[in-house]
C-alpha positions as CSV (number, residue, x, y, z in Angstrom):
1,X,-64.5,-6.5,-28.2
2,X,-61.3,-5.9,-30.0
3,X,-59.1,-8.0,-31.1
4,X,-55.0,-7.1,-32.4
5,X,-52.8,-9.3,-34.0
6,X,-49.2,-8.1,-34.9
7,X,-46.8,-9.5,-37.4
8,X,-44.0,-8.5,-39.8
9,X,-41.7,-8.4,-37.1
10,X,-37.8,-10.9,-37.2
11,X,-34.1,-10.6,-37.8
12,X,-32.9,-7.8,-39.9
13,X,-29.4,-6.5,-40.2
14,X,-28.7,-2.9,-39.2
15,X,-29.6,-1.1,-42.1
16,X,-32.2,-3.1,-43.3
17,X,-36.4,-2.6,-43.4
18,X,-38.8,-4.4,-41.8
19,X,-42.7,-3.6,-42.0
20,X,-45.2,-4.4,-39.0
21,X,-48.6,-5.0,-39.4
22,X,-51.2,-4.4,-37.4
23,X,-55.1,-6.1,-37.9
24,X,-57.7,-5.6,-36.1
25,X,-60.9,-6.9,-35.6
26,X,-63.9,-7.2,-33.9
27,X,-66.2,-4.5,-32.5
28,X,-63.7,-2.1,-34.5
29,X,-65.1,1.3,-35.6
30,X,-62.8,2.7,-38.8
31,X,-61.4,5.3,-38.8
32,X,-59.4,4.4,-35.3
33,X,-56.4,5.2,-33.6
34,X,-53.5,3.5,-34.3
35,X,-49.9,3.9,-31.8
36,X,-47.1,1.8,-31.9
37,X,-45.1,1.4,-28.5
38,X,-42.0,-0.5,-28.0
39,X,-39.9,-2.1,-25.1
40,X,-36.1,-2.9,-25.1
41,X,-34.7,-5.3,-22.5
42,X,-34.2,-3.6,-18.9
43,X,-35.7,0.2,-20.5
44,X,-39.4,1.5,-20.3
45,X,-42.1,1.3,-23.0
46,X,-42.0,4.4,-25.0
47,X,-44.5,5.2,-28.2
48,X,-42.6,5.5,-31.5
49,X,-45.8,6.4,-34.1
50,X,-48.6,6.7,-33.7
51,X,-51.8,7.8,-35.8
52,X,-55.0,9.5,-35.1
53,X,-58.5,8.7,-36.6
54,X,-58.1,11.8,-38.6
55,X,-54.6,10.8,-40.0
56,X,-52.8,12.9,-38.0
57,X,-49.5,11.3,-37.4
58,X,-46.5,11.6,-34.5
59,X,-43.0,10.2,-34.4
60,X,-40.7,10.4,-31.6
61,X,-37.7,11.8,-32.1
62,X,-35.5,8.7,-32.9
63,X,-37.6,7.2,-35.4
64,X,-38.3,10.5,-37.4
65,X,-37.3,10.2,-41.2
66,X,-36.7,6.6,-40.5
67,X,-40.2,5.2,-39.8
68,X,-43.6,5.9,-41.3
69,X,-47.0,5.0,-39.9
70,X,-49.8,4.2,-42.1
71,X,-53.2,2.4,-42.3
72,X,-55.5,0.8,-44.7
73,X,-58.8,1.8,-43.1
74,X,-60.5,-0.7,-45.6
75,X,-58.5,-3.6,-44.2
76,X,-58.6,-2.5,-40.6
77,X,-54.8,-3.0,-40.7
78,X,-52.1,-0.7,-39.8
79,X,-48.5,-0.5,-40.8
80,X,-45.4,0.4,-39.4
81,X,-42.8,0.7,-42.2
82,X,-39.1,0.8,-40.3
83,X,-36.2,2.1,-43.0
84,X,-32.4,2.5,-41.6
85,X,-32.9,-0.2,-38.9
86,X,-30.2,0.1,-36.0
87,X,-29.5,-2.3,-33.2
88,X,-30.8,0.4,-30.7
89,X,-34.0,-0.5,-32.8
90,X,-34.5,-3.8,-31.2
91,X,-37.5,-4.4,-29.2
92,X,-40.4,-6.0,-28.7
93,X,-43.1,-4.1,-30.6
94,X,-46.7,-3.3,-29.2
95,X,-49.5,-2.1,-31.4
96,X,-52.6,-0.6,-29.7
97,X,-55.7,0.4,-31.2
98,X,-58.2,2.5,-29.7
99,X,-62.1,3.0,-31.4
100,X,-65.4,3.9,-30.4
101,X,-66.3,0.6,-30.5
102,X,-63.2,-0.4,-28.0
103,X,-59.6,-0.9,-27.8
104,X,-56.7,-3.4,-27.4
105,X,-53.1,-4.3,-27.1
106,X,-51.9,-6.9,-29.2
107,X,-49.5,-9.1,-28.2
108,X,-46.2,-7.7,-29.3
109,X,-43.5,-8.7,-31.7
110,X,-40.2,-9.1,-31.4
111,X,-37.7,-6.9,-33.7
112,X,-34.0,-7.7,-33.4
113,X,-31.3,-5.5,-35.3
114,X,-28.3,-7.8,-35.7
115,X,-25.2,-8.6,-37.6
C-alpha cells in the first residue's frame, strides 16, 4: 500500500507563499505521478498541478505563473510551491499519488488566503 501525508499548508496573507509537501511511502515505485487537487467551500474539486512520472507537468489556468509543481524523486516527496497567493486560493488541498506499486489520497490540507 501507499501511504500520503500532506503538510506546509496555514494562514498566509494575500500575496504571500506557501509551499505543500507531499511524502509518500510505502509500496511507492519512483518515478510516480504526482496531482494536486483542491476543494473550496460549496465549489467542486478541481486539479491545479499535476506531474507525470516523466516530469511532464500541467497547471490549470488560474494557477499558471503563480504555482510550480516539483518532486524530489529521492525523497519520495512532492512540492507544490504557491507564489502571489489570493483569497480565491483558499482551499483544502488534496495530494494524490499514483505508482505502479499503488496509489493514494492523502488527507488534505487546509490553505486559507486572509487579511
Amino acid at each position: 500500500q501507499v501511504q500520503v501525508v500532506e503538510s506546509g499548508g496555514g494562514l498566509v496573507q494575500p500575496g504571500g507563499s506557501l509551499r505543500l509537501s507531499c511524502a509518500a511511502s510505502g509500496s511507492i515505485i519512483s518515478p510516480y505521478y504526482v496531482g494536486w487537487v483542491r476543494q473550496a467551500p460549496g465549489k467542486q474539486r478541481e486539479l491545479v498541478a499535476s506531474i507525470t512520472s516523466a516530469d511532464i507537468t500541467y497547471y490549470a489556468d488560474f494557477v499558471k505563473g503563480r504555482f510550480t509543481i516539483s518532486r524530489e524523486n529521492a525523497k519520495n516527496t512532492a512540492y507544490l510551491q504557491m507564489n502571489s497567493l489570493a483569497p480565491d486560493d483558499t482551499a483544502v488541498y488534496y495530494c494524490n499519488v499514483q505508482s505502479p506499486g499503488g496509489g493514494a489520497w492523502g488527507q488534505g490540507i487546509q490553505v486559507t488566503v486572509s487579511s
